[in-house]
KOLTORPA-610810 format. One record per atom (N, C-alpha, C, CB): x, y, z. Coordinates in pm, whole numbers, plus 50000, padded with zeros to 5 digits. Each point is the difference from the previous one (the first is absolute). Glycine has a CB too. Example, Ala and Ser with C-alpha at 12.3 -4.5 7.8 and 13.67 -1.06 7.14 Angstrom:
residues 2
513194943150780/499115011950000/500905012050000/498114988350125/501545022249803/500825011950006/499235010950073/501184993749785/
//
This chain:
residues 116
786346996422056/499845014249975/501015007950082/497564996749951/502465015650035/501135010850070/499695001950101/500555011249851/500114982050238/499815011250129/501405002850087/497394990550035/501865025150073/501365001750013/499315003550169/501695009549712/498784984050385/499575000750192/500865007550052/499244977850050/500605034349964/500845005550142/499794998150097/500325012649933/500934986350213/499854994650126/500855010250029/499464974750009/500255022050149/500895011350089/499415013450050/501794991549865/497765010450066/499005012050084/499794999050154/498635000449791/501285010550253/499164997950152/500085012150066/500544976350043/499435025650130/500295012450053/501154999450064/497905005550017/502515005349963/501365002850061/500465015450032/500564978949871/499945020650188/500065017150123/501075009849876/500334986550363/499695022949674/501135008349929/501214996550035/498765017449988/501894982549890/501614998750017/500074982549983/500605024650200/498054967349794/500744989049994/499934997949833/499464989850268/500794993449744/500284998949815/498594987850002/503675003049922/496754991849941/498954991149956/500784995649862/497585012250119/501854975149858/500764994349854/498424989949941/503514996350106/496285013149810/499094992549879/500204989849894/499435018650031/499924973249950/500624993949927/498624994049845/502184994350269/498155005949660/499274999249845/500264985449940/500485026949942/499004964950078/499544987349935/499534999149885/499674995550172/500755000849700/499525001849870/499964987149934/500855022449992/497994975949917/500044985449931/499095006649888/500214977650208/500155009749689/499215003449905/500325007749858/498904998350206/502395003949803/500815007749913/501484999850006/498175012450009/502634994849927/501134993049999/500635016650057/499904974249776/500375018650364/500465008050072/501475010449993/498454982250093/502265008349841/501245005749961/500325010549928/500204982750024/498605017049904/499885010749850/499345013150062/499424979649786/499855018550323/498975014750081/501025006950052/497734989750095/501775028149860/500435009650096/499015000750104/501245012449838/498924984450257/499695003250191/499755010350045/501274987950052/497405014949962/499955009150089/499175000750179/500345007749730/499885004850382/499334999250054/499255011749968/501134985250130/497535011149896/499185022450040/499734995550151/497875013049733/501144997050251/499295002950141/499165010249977/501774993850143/496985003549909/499015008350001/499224998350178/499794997349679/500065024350315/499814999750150/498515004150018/502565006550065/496604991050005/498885005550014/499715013849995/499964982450096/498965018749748/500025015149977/500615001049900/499935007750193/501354985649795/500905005749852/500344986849901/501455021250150/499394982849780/499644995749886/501504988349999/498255025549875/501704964150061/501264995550029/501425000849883/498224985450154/502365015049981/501315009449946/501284984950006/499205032950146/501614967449755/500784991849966/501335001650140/499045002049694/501114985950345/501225002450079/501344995049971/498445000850145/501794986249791/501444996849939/499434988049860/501865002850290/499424998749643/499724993049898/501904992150007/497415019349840/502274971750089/501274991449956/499924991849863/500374997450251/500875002949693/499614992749848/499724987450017/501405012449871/498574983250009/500314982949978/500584995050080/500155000149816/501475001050175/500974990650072/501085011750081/499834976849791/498985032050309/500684999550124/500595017249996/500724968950007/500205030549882/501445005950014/499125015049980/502354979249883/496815026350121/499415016850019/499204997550012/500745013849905/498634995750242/499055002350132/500155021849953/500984969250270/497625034049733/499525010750021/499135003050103/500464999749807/499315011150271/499225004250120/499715009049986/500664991150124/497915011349945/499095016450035/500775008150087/497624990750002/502905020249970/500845009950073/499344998750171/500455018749746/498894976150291/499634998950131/500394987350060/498265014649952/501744975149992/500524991150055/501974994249977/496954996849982/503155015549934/501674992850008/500695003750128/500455002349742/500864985350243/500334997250114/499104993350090/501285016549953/497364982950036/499064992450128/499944984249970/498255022150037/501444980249809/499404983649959/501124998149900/497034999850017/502404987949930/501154987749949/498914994549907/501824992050229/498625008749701/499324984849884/501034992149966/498255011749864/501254978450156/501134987149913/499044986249971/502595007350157/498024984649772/499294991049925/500544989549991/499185013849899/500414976450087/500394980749987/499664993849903/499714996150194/500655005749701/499104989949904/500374988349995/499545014549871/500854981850231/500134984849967/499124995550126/502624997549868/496665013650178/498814997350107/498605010749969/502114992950205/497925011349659/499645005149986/498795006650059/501444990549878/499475020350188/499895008650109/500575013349974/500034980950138/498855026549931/500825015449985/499945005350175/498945009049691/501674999350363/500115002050109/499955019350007/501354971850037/498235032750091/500085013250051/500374997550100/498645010749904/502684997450132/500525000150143/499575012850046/502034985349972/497155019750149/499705016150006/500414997350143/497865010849817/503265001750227/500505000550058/499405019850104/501854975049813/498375024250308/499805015550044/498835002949948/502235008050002/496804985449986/498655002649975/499255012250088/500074974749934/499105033550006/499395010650054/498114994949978/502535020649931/496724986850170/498774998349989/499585005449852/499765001050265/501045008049650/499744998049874/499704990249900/500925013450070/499704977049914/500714986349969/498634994650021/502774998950083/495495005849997/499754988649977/499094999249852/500284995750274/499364998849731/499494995649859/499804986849946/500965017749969/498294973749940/499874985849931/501285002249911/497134994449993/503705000349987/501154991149936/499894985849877/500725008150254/499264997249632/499794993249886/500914994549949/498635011249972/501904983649958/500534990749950/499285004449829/500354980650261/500665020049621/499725001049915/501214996449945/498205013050038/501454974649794/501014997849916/499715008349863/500444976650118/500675021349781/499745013949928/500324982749872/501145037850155/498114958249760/500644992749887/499965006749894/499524981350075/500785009349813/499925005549901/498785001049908/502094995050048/496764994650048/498525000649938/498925007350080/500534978349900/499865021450208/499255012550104/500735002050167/497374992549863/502015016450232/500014998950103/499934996050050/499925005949983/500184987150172/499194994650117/500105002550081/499814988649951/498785006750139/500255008650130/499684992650103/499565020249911/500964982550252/499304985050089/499125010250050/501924978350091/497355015050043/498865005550066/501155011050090/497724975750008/503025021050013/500845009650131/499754997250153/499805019149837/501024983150209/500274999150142/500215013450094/501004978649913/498195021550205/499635011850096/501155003050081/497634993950014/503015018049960/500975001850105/499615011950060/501824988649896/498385008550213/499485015650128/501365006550111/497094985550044/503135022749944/500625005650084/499425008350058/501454995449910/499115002750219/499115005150110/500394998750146/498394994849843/501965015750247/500154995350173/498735000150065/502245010550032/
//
């Protein structure tokens, strides 16, 4: 069956970074548009980068450009968030979502906290 594990989460102070990473099986990874969200306690979750199929166009939430990074491996099929200059904003659960051509998916997500 589909699944898709994010790792990397954790706490980390302002200004530092963190790199997530999206484990996917179960589908044919090559063919998914990638995404990350994030949803923060209280609100509702809000999409943070997306990337196509194979790599070559990455879109971002006007708040995180320039901070984060998406990029992808399919030959490890893997998707990655690099978040960089992180603010106590930033924290929030971190999802992992593939986009096919027969539905969505989504993982459980991973806890990232910023915080001194």
């Amino acid at each position: 069956q589909v699944q898709l594990v994010e790792s990397g989460g954790g706490l980390v102070q302002p200004g530092g970074s963190l790199r997530l990473s999206c484990q996917a099986s179960g589908f044919t990874f090559s063919s998914a548009v990638m995404s990350w969200y994030r949803q923060a306690p209280g609100k509702e979750r809000e999409l943070v980068a997306v990337i196509s199929s194979v790599g070559g166009s990455t879109s971002y939430a006007d708040s995180m450009k320039g901070r984060f990074t998406i990029s992808r491996d399919n030959a490890k099929n893997t998707v990655y968030l690099q978040m960089n200059s992180l603010k106590p904003e930033d924290t929030a659960v971190y999802y992992c979502s593939a986009r096919t051509l027969r539905r969505d998916y989504w993982g459980r997500g991973t806890q990232v906290t910023v915080t001194s």
